[in-house]
C-alpha positions as CSV (number, residue, x, y, z in Angstrom):
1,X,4.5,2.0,-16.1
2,X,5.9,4.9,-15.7
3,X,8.8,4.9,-13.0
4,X,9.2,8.3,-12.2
5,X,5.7,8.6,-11.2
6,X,6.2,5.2,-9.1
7,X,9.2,6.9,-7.2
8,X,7.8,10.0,-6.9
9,X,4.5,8.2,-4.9
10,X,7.3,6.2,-3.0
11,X,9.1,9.2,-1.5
12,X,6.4,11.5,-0.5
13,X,5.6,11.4,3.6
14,X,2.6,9.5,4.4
15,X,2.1,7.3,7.7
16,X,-1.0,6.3,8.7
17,X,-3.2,9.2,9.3
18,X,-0.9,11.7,7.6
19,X,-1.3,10.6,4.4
20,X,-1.9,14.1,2.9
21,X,1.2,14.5,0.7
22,X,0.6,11.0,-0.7
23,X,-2.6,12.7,-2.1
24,X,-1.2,15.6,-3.7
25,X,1.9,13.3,-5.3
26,X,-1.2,11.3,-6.7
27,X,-3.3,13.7,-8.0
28,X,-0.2,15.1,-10.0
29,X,-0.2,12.0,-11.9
30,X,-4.0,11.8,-12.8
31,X,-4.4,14.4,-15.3
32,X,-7.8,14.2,-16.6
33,X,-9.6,12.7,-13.9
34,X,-12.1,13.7,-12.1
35,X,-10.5,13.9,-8.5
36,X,-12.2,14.8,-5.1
37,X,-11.1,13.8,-1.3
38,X,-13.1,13.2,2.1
39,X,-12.4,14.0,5.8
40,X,-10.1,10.7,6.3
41,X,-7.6,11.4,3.8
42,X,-9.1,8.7,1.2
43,X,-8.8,10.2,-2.7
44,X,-11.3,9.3,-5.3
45,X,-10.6,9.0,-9.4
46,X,-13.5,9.4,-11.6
47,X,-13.1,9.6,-15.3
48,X,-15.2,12.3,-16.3
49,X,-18.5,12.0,-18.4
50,X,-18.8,8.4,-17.7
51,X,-22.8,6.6,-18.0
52,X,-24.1,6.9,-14.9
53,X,-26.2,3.3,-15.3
54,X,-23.4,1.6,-16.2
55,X,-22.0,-0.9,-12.7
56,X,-18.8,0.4,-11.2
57,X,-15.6,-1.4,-10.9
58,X,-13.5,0.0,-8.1
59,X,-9.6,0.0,-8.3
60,X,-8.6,-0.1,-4.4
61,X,-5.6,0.7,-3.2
62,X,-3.9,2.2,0.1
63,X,-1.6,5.5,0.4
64,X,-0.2,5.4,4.2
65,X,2.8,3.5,4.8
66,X,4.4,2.0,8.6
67,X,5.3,4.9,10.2
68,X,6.1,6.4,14.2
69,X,4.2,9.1,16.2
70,X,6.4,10.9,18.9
71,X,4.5,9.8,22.0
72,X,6.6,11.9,24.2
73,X,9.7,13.6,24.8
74,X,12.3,12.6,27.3
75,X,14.3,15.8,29.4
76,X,17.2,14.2,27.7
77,X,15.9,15.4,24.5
78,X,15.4,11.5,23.2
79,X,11.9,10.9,21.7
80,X,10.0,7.9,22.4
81,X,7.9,6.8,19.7
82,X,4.6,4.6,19.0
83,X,4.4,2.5,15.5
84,X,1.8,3.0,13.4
85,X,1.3,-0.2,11.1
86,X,3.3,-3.1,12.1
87,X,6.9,-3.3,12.1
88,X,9.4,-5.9,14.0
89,X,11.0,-4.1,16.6
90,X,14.6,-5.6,15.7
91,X,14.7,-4.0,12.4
92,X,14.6,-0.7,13.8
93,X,17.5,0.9,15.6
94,X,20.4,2.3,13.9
95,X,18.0,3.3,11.3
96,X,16.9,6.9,10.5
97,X,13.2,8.6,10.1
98,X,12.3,11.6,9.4
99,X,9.9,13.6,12.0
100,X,7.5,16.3,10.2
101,X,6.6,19.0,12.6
102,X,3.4,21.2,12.4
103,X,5.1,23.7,10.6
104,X,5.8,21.2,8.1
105,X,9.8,21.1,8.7
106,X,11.6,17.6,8.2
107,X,13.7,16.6,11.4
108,X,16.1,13.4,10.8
109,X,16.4,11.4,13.8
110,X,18.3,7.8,14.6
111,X,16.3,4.7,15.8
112,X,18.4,4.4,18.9
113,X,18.4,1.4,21.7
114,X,20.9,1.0,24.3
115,X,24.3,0.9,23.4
116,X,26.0,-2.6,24.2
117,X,28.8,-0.1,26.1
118,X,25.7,0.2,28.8
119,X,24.1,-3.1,28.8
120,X,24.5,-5.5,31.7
121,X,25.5,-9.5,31.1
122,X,22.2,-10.1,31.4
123,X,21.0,-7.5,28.9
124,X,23.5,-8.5,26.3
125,X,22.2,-12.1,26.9
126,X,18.7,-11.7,26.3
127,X,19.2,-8.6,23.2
128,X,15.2,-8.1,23.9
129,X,14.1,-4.9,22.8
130,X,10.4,-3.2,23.4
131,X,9.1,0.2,21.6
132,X,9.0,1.2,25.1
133,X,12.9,1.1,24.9
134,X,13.4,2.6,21.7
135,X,13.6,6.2,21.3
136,X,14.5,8.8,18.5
137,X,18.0,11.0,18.8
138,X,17.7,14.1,16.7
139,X,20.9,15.0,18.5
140,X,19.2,17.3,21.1
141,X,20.5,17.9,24.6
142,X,17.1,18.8,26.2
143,X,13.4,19.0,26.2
144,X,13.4,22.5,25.9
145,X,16.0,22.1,22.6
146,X,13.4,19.4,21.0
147,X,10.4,21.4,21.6
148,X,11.8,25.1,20.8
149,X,14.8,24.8,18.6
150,X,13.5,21.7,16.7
151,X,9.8,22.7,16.5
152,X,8.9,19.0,17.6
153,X,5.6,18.2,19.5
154,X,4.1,15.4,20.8
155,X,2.1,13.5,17.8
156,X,4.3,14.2,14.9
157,X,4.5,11.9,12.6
158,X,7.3,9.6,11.5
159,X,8.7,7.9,8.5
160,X,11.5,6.1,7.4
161,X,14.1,8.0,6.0
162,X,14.7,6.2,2.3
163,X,14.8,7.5,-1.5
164,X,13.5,5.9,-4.3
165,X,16.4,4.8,-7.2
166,X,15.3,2.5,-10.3
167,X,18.0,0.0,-11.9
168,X,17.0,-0.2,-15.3
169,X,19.7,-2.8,-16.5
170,X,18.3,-4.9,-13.7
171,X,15.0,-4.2,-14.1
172,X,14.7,-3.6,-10.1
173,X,13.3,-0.3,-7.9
174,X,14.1,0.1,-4.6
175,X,12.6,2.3,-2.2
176,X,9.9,2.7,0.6
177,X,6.3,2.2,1.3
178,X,6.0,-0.6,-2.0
179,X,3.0,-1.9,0.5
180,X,1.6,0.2,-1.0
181,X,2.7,2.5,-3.3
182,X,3.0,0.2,-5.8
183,X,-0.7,-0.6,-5.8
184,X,-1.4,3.3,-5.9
185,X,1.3,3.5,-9.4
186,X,-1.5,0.4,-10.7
187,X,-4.4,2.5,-10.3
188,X,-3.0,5.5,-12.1
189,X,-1.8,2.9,-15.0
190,X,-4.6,1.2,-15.3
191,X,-7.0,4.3,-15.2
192,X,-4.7,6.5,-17.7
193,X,-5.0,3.9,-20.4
194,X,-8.4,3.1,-19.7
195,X,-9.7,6.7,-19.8
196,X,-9.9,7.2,-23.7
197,X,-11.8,3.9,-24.4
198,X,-14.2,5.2,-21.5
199,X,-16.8,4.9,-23.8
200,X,-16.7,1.5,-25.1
201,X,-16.4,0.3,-21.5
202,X,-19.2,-1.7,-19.9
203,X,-18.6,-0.5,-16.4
204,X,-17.7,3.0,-14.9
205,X,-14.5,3.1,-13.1
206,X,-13.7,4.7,-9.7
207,X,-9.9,4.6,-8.5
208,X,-10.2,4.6,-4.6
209,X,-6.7,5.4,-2.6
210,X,-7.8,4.8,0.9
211,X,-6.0,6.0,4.2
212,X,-5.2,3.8,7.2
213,X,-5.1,0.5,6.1
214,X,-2.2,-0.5,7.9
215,X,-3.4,0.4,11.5
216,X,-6.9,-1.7,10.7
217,X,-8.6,-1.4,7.0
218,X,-10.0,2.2,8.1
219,X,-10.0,3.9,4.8
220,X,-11.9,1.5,3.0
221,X,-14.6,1.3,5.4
222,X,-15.4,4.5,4.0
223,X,-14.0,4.2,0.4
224,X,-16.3,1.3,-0.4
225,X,-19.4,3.1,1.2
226,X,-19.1,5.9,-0.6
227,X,-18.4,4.0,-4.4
228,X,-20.7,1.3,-3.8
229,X,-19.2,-1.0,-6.1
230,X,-20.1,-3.7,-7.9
231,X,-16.8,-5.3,-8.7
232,X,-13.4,-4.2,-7.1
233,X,-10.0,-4.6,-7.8
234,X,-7.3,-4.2,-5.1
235,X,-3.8,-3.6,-5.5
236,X,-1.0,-4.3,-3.5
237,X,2.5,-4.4,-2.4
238,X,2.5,-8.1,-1.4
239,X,5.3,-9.7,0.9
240,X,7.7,-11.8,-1.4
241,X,8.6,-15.1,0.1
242,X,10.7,-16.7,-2.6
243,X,13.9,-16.3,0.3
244,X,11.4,-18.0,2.7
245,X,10.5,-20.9,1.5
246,X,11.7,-23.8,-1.1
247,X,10.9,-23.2,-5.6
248,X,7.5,-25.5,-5.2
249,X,6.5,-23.6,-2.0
250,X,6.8,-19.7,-3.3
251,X,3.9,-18.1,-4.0
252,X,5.3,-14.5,-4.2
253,X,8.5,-14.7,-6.3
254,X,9.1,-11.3,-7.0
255,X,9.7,-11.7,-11.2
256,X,7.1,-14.0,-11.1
257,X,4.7,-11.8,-12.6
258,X,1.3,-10.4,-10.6
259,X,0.2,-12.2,-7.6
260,X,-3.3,-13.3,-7.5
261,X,-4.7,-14.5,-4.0
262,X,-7.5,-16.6,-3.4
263,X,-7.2,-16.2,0.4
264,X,-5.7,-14.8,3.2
265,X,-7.1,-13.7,7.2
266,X,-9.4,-11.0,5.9
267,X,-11.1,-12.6,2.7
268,X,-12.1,-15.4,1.0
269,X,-11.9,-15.2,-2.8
270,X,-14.9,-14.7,-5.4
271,X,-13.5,-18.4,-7.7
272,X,-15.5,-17.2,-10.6
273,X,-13.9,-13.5,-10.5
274,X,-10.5,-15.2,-10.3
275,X,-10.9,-18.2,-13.0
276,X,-12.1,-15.2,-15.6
277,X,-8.9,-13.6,-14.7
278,X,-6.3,-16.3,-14.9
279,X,-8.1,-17.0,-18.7
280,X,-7.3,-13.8,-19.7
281,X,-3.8,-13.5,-18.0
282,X,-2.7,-16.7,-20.1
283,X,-4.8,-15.6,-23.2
284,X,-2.6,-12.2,-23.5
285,X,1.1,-13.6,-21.6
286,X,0.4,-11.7,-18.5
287,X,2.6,-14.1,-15.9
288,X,0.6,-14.7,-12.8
289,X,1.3,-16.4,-9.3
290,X,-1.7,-17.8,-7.1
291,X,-1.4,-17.8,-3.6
292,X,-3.0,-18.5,-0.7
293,X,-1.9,-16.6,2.4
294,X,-1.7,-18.2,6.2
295,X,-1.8,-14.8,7.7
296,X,-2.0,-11.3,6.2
297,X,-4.9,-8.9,4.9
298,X,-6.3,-6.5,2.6
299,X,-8.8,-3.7,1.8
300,X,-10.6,-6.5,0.0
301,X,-11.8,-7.8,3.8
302,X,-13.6,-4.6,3.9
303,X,-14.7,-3.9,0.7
304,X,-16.1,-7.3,0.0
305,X,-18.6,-6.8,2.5
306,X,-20.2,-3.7,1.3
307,X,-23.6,-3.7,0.7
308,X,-25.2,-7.1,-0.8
309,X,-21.3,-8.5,-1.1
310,X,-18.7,-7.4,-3.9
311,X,-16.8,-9.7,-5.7
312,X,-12.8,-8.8,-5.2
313,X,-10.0,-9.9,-7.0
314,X,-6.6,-8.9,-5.2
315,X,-3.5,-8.3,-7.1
316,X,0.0,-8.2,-5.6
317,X,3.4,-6.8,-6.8
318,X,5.5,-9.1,-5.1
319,X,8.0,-6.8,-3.0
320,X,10.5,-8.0,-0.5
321,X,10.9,-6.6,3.4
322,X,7.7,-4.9,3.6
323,X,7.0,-3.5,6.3
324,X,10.7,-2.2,6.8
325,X,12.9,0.9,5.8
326,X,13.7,-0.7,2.2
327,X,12.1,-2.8,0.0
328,X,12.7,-4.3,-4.0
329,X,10.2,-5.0,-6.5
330,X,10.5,-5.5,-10.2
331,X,9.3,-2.8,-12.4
332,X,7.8,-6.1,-14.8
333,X,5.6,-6.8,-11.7
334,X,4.4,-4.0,-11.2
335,X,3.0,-4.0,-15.2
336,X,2.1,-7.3,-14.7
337,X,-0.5,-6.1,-12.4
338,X,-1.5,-3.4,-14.1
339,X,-1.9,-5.4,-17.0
340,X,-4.1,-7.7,-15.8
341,X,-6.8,-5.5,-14.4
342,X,-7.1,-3.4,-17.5
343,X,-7.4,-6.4,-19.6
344,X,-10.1,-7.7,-17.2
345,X,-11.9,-4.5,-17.3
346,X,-11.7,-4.3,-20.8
347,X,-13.6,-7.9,-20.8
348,X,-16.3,-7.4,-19.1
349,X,-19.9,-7.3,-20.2
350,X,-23.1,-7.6,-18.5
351,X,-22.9,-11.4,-18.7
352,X,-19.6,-11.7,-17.3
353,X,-20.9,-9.5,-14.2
354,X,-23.9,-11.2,-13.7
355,X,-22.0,-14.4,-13.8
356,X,-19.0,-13.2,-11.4
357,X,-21.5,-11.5,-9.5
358,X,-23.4,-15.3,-9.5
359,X,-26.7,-13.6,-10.3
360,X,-27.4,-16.4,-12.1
361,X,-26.8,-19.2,-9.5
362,X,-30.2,-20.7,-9.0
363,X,-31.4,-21.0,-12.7
């Protein structure tokens, strides 16, 4: 994996909807590929001169991360601010974001709530907060300063303000945007060693980096209509829990080795897809982790509907506080995962498909 490419994908500015410079980091990194996008923002790999018979495998992934939109601006000159994606309000203030205007310019601003200098008893008692009482200082004294001097308007987009840094001796990347950056890095892994063995390959395969997952699987609505697969592979940067819950319970211990989930809100696994997968994670020393998820959801919800249904294995990089400014994962995780998927592409014949695919259920 290479990690420069991972941070690189990590830094660049996309919230949902905006995820246009996510796309250009990508496409940097998939040299020899066959690239086009669509109207949404959704970016489609293709390794060039592939069968056209052959059934296609679809590597999912999503580029836009939790971010803000500036929903107005205050004569004060404070911003107030709308999430997009889902965040928990008390990890916001006192952190900063960076606001990209239409001419492109960066504005840093603080997550600011009421100072406890200003509260009454009864606000310092309760400590609720609302995104209605959050706002955005980029140290403005006016409307007139935020919208002229600044350059801000209302529906610029928002992200949190972090840089990507790698500890090698620790093995351990820290950043932003692993949900799901680190899904996007998989796809680029996977496809760049696949790409020369195209060839020998019984499947074509189609990387699909879709927009707007977090604000409602929107990208791969689109994605999965347009690739028509039949397999996919999703990627993502999955919640750790191993500070949640006891060594038994953990089912996303970040080391652990790629996640493989069997369920969650939005899907219900294909067991055939998965047991062909865990024979070849313990046949090459891949570490895995199952899981089964209370809550939660990926583009595999979506994608698995498509058409006559596609089978859809979802692989998760364990990565702790997603969903927030900063986040860890392990770069052996992330490898793990990519990993896996190549070796279960490699594996596949038409048997295998027809038998994942359970074509051959009533004989």
């Amino acid at each position: 994996m290479n990690v420069k490419m991972f941070g690189e994908i990590c830094d660049a500015f996309g919230p949902s909807g905006f995820e246009e410079d996510v796309i250009r980091t990508v496409a940097k990194y998939c040299k020899g590929l066959e690239l086009e996008n669509d109207a949404m923002n959704n970016l489609y790999a293709r390794m060039p001169g592939e069968d056209p018979e052959k059934p296609v495998v679809m590597l999912d992934a999503h580029t836009d991360e939790c971010g803000f939109m500036v929903q107005s601006i205050r004569e004060n000159g404070s911003l107030e601010i709308l999430m997009l994606g889902g965040v928990i309000l008390t990890n916001l203030p006192a952190h900063t974001v960076m606001i990209r205007t239409r001419s492109g310019k960066l504005v840093r601003g603080i997550i600011s709530s009421k100072p406890i200098h200003f509260m009454t008893e009864a606000e310092r008692a309760s400590q609720s907060l609302s995104i209605e009482t959050l706002s955005v200082d980029v140290g403005a004294v006016s409307r007139k300063e935020v919208t002229e001097v600044f350059g801000i308007s209302i529906g610029d987009p928002a992200v949190p303000e972090v840089s990507f840094s790698y500890d090698e001796e620790r093995d351990l990347c820290f950043g932003k945007a692993f949900d799901n950056r680190a899904g996007c890095a998989c796809i680029i892994d996977t496809m760049t060693r696949l790409c020369g063995e195209k060839d020998q390959l019984a499947v074509r395969v189609t990387g699909a980096f879709a927009a707007q997952e977090e604000v409602g699987t929107r990208g791969a609505t689109v994605t999965s209509q347009i690739v028509r697969p039949d397999l996919a592979i999703v990627f993502e940067g999955s919640p750790s829990d191993d500070f949640y819950f006891s060594a038994a319970q953990t089912q996303g211990h970040m080391r652990g080795g790629v996640q493989i989930r069997r369920m969650d809100k939005s899907y219900i696994s294909n067991p055939v897809f998965i047991e062909y997968a865990e024979e070849l994670a313990k046949k090459f020393g891949i570490p895995f982790q199952e899981t089964v998820r209370r809550g939660g959801s990926t583009n595999a919800g979506k994608i698995s509907l498509t058409a006559k249904a596609v089978p859809v294995l979802v692989l998760g990089v364990p990565s702790r506080y997603v969903h927030t400014h900063y986040n860890f994962c392990a770069k052996s995780d992330l490898e793990a995962a990519a990993d896996l998927a190549v070796e279960v592409i490699r594996g596949l014949d038409a048997e295998k498909i027809r038998h994942i695919c359970r074509q051959d259920i009533l004989k």
